[in-house]
C-alpha positions, 0 to 999 in steps of 0.5 A, spaced: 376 348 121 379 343 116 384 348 112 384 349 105 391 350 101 391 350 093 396 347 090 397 352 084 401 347 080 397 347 073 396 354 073 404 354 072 402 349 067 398 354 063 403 358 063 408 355 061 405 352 055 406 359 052 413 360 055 411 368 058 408 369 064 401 369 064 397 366 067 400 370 073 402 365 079 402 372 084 394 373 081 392 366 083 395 367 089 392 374 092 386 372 088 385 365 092 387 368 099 383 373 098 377 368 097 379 365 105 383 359 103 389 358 109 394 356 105 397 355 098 401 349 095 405 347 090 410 342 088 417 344 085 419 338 080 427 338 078 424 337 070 421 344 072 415 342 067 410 346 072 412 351 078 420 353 077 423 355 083 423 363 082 415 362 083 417 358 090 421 364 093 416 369 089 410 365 093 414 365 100 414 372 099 408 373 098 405 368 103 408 370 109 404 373 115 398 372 111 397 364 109 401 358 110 405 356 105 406 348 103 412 346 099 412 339 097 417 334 093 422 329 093 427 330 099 433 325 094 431 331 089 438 333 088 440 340 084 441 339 076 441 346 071 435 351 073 434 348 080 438 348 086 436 342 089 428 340 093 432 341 100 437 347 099 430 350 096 427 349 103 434 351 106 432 358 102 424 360 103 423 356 109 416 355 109 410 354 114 410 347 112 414 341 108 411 335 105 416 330 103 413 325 097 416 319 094 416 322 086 421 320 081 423 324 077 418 322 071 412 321 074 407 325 072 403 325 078 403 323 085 401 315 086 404 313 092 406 314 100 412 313 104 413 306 108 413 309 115 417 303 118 423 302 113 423 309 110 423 313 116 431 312 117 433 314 110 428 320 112 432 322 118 436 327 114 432 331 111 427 331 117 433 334 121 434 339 115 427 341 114 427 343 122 433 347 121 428 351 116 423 352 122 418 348 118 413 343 120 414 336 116 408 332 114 409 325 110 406 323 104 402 316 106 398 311 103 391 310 106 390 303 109 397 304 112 396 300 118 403 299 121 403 303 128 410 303 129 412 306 123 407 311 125 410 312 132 418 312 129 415 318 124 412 322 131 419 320 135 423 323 128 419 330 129 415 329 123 409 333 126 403 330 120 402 326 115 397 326 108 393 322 106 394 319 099 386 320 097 388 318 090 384 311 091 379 314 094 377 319 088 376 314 083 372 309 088 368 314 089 367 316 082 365 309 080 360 309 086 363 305 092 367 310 095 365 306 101 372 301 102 377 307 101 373 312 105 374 307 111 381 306 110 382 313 110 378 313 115 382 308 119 388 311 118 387 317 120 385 314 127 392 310 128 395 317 126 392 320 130 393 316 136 400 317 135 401 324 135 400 326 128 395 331 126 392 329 119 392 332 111 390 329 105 390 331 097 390 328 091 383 329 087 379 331 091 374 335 088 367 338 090 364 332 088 368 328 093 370 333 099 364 333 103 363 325 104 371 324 106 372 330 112 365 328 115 369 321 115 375 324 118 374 328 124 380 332 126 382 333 119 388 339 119 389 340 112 386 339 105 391 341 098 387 340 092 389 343 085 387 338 079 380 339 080 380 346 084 383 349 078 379 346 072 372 348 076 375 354 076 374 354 068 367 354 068 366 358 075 372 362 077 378 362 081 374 366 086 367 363 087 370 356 086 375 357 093 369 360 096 364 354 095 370 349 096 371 353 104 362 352 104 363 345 103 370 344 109 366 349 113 
């Protein structure tokens, strides 16, 4: 079964808009687990506009031995006031998995993956970092990536995963012709596979979406879904909301 981690970043949004402490990441957190999803997600930016680095030691905590946890972020993130830096972060909460996205720092959201061949060199550091963590590497990719020797450099670093950039998709499928991203994912998926690498994906996948891409991708490992996931759980609750995501991969 295809895993479902919630990215748990709006939620640090919410809270963040008051300046306190609710909504509560460790309830979302326990509620989510308790609803069955495998792992949660999220992305800690240096500019802090969501999760904060205490609510990443906080999840690692509150994870271990029960679900994965999946940090993602810019590996050139260095340390500035309030934030230590993305990799000594992950030196100090070692996750289950680390997911290497290639973010400035004003982005409002990822748009973009990694170019396995020219990017992997400067990549190797952090990798090697990442190792010594004990956690998993998985690279952020475009769909329709079709470079099968930036695929293998990737497996021959150690990088165990790659995720999919489902963003084209998503808005295709909004239009109504979700057919010519679908295969791109679906063709990137197989020269991946091929290689080695297991498969993730994310990037506003939704309820909507989610059925048509994982019966396109076989052996898809991983699914990290926030944006939508979060707002339907407005109208439908947190609870119920994971559940009929887990129905839908299930």
């Amino acid at each position: 079964m295809t895993v479902l981690s919630v990215n748990l970043n709006k939620i640090a949004v919410l809270r963040n808009s008051r300046g306190h402490d609710q909504p509560d990441m460790a309830t979302a957190a326990r509620v989510c687990m308790d609803a069955g999803c495998g792992g949660i997600t999220v992305h800690p930016r240096p500019d802090q506009r969501h999760v904060r680095p205490d609510d990443v030691r906080q999840l690692a905590t509150q994870t271990r031995d029960r679900v994965e946890f999946n940090v993602e972020g810019n590996p050139f993130a260095g340390p500035r006031e309030g934030y230590p830096g993305f990799l000594e972060l992950i030196r100090e909460v070692r996750p289950t998995q680390v997911t290497l996205v290639p973010d400035a720092d004003d982005q409002i959201t990822s748009d973009h993956g990694f170019d396995l061949r020219n990017d992997m060199e400067r990549l190797k550091p952090a990798l090697e970092a990442i190792h010594a963590a004990g956690a998993r590497c998985s690279l952020f990719i475009n769909a329709g990536h079709d470079d099968d020797e930036g695929f293998a450099l990737a497996e021959k670093a150690g990088v165990a995963r790659v995720e999919i950039y489902t963003g084209p998709y998503a808005e295709a499928f909004a239009d109504g012709t979700p057919q010519v991203e679908l295969e791109r994912c679906a063709q990137t998926a197989r020269r991946a596979h091929a290689a080695g690498l297991a498969v993730n994906a994310g990037h506003d996948l939704s309820q909507a979406n989610l059925g048509a891409f994982k019966q396109a991708i076989p052996g898809l490992a991983e699914v990290s879904i926030g944006h939508a996931l979060i707002g339907e759980a407005l109208y439908a609750g947190l609870d119920a909301t994971v559940r009929r995501y887990l129905d839908i991969l299930s």
